[in-house]
N, C-alpha and C positions, 0 to 999 in steps of 0.2 A: 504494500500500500504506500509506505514513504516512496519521493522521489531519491533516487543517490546522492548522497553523502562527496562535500566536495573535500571537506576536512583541512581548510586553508588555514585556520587558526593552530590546532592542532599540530599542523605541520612545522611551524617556529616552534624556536628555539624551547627548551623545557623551561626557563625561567621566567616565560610570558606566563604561564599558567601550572596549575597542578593536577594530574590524571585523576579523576576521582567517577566511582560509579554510583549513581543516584543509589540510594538506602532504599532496602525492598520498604512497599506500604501492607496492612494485612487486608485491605478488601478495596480495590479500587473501582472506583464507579465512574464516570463518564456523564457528566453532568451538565455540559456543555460542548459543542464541537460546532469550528466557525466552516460550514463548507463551502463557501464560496470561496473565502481565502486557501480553505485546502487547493481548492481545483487550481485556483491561481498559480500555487508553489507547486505544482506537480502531482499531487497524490493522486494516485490509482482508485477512485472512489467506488468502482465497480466491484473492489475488492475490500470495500469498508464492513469490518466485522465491530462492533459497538465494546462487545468483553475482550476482543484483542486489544482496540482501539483504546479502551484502559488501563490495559499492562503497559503499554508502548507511553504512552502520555503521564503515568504516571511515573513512570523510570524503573518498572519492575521486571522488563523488558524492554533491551535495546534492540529497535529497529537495527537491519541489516548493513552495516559498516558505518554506524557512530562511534565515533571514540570520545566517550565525554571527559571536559575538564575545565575546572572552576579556573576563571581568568583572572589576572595578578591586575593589582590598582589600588592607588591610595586616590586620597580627598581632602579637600578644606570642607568640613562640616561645621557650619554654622561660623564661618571664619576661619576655626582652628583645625592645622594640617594634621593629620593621620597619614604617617607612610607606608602603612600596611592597610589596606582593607580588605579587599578580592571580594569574591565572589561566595561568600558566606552561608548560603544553599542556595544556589541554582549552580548548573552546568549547563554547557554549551553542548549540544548532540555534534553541531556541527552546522555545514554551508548546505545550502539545496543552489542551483538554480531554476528560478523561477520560468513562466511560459513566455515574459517577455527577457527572456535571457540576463535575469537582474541577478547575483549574487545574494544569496538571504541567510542569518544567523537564525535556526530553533533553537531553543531554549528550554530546559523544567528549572519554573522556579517553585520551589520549595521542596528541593530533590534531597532531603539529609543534609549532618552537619559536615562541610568542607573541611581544609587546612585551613581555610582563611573564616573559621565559623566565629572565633574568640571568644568563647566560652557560649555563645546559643547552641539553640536544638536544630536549627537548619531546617526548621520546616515552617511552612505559612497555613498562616488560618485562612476559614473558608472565606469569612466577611470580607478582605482585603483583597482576595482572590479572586472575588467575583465585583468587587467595585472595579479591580485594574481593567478585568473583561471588559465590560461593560463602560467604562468610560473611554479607556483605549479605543474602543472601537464606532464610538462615538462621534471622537476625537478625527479618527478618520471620514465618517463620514460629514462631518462640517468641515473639512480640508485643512485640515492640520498636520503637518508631517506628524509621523507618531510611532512608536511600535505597536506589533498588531497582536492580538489575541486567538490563538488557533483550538484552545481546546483548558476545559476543565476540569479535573476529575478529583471525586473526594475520595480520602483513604482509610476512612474505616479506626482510624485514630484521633483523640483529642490532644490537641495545642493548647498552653499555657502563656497568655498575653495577661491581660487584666484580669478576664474572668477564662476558664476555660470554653474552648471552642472545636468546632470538628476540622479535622487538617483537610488541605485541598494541595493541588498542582497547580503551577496557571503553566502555558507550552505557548511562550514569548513567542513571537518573529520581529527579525530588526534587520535593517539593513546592513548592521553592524552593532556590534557594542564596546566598540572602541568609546571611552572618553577621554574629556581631561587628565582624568585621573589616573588614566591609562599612564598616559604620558606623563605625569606625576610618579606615577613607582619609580621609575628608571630615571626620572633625571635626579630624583632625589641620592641615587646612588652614584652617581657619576656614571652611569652606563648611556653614554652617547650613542655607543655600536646601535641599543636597542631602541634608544629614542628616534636615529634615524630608518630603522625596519618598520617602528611604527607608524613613522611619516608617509612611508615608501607605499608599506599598503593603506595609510588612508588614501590617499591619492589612486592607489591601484582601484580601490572599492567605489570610490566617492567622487572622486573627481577626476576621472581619468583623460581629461583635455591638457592636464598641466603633466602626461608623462612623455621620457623620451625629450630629452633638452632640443634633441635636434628636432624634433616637431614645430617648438614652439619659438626656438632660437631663446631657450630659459638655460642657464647656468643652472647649479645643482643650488644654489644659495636663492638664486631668484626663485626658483623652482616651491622654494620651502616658506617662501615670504607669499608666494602665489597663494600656497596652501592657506596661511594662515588669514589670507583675506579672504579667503574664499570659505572657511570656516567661520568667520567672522560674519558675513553675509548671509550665509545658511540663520546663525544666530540673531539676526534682526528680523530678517523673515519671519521666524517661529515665533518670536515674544511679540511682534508686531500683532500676530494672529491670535494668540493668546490674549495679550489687551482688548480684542477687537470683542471678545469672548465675553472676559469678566474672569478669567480663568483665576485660578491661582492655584500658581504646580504646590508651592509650600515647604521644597527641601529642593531648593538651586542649589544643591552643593555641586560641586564639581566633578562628584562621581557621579552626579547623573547629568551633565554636562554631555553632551555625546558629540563629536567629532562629524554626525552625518547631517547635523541639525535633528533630528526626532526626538519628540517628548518621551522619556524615558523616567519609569517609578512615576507609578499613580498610589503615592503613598495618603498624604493627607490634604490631596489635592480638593477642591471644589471651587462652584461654580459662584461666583457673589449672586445676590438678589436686590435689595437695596443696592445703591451705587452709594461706593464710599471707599476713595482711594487707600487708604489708611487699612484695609480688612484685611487681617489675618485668618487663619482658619487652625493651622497645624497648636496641636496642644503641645509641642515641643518649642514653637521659636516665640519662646518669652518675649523675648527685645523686639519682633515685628522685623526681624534683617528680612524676612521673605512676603511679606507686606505684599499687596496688588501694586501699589503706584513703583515700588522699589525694582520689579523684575527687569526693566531694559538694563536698569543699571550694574543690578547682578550678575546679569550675563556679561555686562562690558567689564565686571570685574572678575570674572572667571575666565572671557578670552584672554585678560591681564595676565593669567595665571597660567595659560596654555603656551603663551608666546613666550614666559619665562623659559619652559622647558625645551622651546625651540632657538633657544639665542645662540648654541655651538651651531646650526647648522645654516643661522642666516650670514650671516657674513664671520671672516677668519679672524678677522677687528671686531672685541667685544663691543666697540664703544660704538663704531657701526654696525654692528647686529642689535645693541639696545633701540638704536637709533630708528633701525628700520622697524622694530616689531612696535615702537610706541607709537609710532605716526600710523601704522595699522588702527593700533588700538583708538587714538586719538578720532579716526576718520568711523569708526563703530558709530557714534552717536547722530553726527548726520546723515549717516547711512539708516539708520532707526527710525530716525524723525521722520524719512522719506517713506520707508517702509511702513511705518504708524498713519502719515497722513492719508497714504493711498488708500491705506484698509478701512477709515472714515470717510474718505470720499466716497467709496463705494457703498458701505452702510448708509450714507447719508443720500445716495440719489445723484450723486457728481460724478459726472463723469469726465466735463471739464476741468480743467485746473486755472483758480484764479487768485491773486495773493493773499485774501481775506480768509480761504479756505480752513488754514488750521485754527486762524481765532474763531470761526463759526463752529467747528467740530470742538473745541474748548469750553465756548458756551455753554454750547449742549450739554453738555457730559457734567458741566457746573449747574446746570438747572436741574437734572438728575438727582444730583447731588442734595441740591438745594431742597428738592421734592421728595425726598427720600422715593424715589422710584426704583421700580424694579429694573437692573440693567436689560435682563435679555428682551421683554415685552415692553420696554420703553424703546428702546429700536424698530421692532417688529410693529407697532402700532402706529408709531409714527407715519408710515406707508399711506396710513388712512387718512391721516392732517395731511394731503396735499393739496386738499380741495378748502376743508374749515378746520371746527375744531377739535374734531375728534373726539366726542366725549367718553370712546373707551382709554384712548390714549391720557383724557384730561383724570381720569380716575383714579389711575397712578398714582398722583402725587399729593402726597400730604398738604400741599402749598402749591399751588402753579402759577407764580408772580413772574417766577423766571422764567416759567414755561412760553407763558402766553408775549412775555416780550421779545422771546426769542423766534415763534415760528413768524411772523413776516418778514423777520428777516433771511430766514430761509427760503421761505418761499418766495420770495424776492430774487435768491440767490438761483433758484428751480428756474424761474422765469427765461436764463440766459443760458439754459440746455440746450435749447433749440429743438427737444421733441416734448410730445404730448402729457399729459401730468400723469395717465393710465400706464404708460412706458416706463415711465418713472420709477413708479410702485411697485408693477411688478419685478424690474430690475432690484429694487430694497428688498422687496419678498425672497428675492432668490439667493440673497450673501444673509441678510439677519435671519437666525433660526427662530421658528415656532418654538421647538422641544428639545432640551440639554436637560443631561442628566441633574437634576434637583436635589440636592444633598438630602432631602425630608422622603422623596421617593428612594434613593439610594437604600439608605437605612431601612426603607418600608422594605425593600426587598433582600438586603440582608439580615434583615429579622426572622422574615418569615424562612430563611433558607434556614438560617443556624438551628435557631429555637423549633421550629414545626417540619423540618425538610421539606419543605416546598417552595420548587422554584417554578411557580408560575408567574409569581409577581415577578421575578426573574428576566423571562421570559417575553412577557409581556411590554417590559419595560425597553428590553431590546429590541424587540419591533418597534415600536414607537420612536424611537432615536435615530432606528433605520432610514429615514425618513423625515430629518430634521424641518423640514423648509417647507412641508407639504401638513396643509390642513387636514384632520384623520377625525371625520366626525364621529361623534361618541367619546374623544379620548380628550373633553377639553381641561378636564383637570390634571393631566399631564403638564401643561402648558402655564398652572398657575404655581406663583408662590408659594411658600408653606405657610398652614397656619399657624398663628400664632403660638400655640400648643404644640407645634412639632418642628419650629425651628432648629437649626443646628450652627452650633458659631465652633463647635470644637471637634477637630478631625484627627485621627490618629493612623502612625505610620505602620502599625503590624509587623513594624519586624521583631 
């Protein structure tokens, strides 16, 4: 049923990683399986067996020439460096290529405790295992780079987090799981040799326009600065789209930093409701360093930290290799801005570009604010104020002072699109979603899995998201707020 095994990671050096075979489960069930994405990645679905399908997914059974091993990496967690982390229960099966000939990492994460476990149990509970699902996949379907979700299965044993819980698998796909932090272990050691093999394959995986000097007429120094801009741009991209969301990942550390641009670790992530740049979620980051408004800058400070570990290979002159990786870094934040504005002009109905633009998308998003409105259905309603006033839009807001001064000025600004105000809306309708996963549904449906084994709400929940941007009559309370009574301001990371 797996496609073959390319095993490119595997194949480096033994110090990139350590051989490790997932730890048998004693009853594994199958509780999820994404088949479209199987079909994507290769799988033989003709030959899909549902109790194979949980030995293989759950790591109790390696598919046909896997060779698994937990990959080496340190991190700045919450600021401070750790030069040991890895891969603390998951392991890498290995590479597939896909049907459009893309190179793809699977993954079990919660496969037993590794050499890199530090004293955990290496296994994941179900609740966190089936938010990563389910958001992950979410996350793709509103065009988010992301890694993806292929499969669930629970193992018949109880996890010890807060309270006890039943253990699960989640069976990752990534384009890769190189990070930062990757390239962290090894510069912390002074091992250049490995910093530059792991340049070599992001570039081989990732960006492979900048291989081969004599393609591009790059030097091997320009070649590695290339990199880092081009990593840098992946990284504005993502968070640009993320802002556009309401997201907030909640643990930007640098090991989940990822080299390809993909959001990586759906820990204590969630979605805001109210708009309030200031919102935390993670019950871990006291100080708010991973705050919603703070994440562009995060990341500009985590590429800060990527280009440290590549300063031996951009120029043979430290003082021009610092030179070159800061004006990188330096040029991140207009690169942001540009990335941020576009993704507002297009939630906003602009398709034009005029210089007023970002202080009209500022407004906005201050009147939001102002109204304590809810971010994803204050975008989404707004489609409907292009004519007047929208009174489902105006319902929103606790106060619409700012609301109401600010739509003629947009729609003022609509005036000079030059097409029909109907064109408009549905062009809004098609980037702002109806339905993101709702931290208040999230929980509804990891309640009912833990506590009752039932994933229909599950289930349910997953169609609906399939489907972001598309009106699903009958399912309009997906699409609201929580109430008051099942708010959630506190998320936690399951490891």
């Amino acid at each position: 049923m797996f496609p073959e095994f390319t095993l490119r990671y595997a194949r480096l050096p033994e110090r990139f990683y350590e051989r490790f075979d997932p730890v048998p489960v004693p009853a594994p069930r199958l509780v999820a399986f994404n088949q479209p994405l199987a079909e994507a990645l290769g799988f033989d679905l003709a030959a899909f067996d549902e109790p194979r399908a949980a030995e293989w997914f759950s790591g109790n059974v390696l598919p046909a020439g896997a060779e698994p091993v937990a990959q080496a990496y340190a991190g700045h967690q919450f600021g401070h460096f750790n030069p040991r982390l890895g891969d603390g229960r998951a392991v890498l099966l290995g590479e597939v290529t896909d049907r459009e000939g893309r190179l793809r990492d699977i993954q079990l994460k919660g496969a037993g405790m590794t050499p890199f476990s530090r004293g955990a149990d290496g296994r994941a509970p179900l609740g966190p295992v089936l938010r990563e699902y389910l958001v992950s996949e979410s996350m793709h379907r509103l065009g988010v780079p992301t890694t993806r979700a292929l499969a669930a299965v629970t193992t018949g044993e109880r996890v010890f987090r807060r309270v006890p819980e039943p253990g699960a698998v989640l069976s990752r796909v990534a384009a890769s799981h190189l990070r930062v932090g990757t390239f962290q272990y090894f510069a912390a050691r002074g091992d250049q040799e490995a910093v530059r093999t792991l340049a070599d394959l992001a570039i081989e995986r990732h960006y492979p326009h900048l291989q081969g000097p004599a393609l591009r007429g790059l030097e091997d120094d320009e070649r590695y600065v290339a990199l880092l801009e081009a990593v840098a741009g992946r990284q504005a991209v993502l968070v640009a789209k993320w802002m556009g969301l309401g997201f907030i990942h909640g643990v930007m550390n640098t090991d989940n930093c990822t080299i390809s641009g993909e959001t990586i670790d759906y820990g204590p992530c969630a979605f805001m409701e109210a708009h309030d740049p200031a919102m935390v979620f993670s019950s871990i980051d006291d100080q708010g360093r991973y705050a919603y408004r703070n994440q562009p800058w995060l990341a500009q400070w985590n590429l800060a930290r990527f280009a440290e570990t590549l300063i031996p290979l951009l120029d043979a002159d430290q003082t021009r290799a610092i030179e070159k990786a800061t004006e990188v870094i330096k040029h991140y934040e207009p690169r942001y801005e540009a990335e941020w504005l576009a993704v507002m002009r297009e939630k906003l109905g602009l398709v034009k570009e005029e210089a007023r633009d970002r202080e009209l998308a500022e407004a906005w998003l201050e009147a939001l604010h102002a109204g304590r409105a809810d971010f994803t259905l204050g975008f989404r309603r707004l489609a409907e104020a292009v004519h007047d006033e929208a009174p489902a839009l105006l319902a929103l807001f606790e106060s619409d002072g700012a609301l109401r001064e600010w739509l003629p000025r947009w729609r003022e600004r609509l005036s000079r699109e030059g097409v029909g105000l109907e064109a408009i809306a549905a062009r809004m309708n098609a980037v702002n979603p109806l339905y993101i996963p709702r931290n208040h549904q999230v929980e509804r449906m990891i309640a009912a899995a833990v506590e009752h084994d039932d994933f229909a709400p599950f289930e349910a929940l997953a169609e609906v998201l399939a489907e972001p941007f598309t009106e699903q009559p009958g399912r309009e309370a997906y699409a609201e707020p929580a109430p008051a009574t099942e708010r959630v301001f506190r998320t936690f990371c399951g490891t």
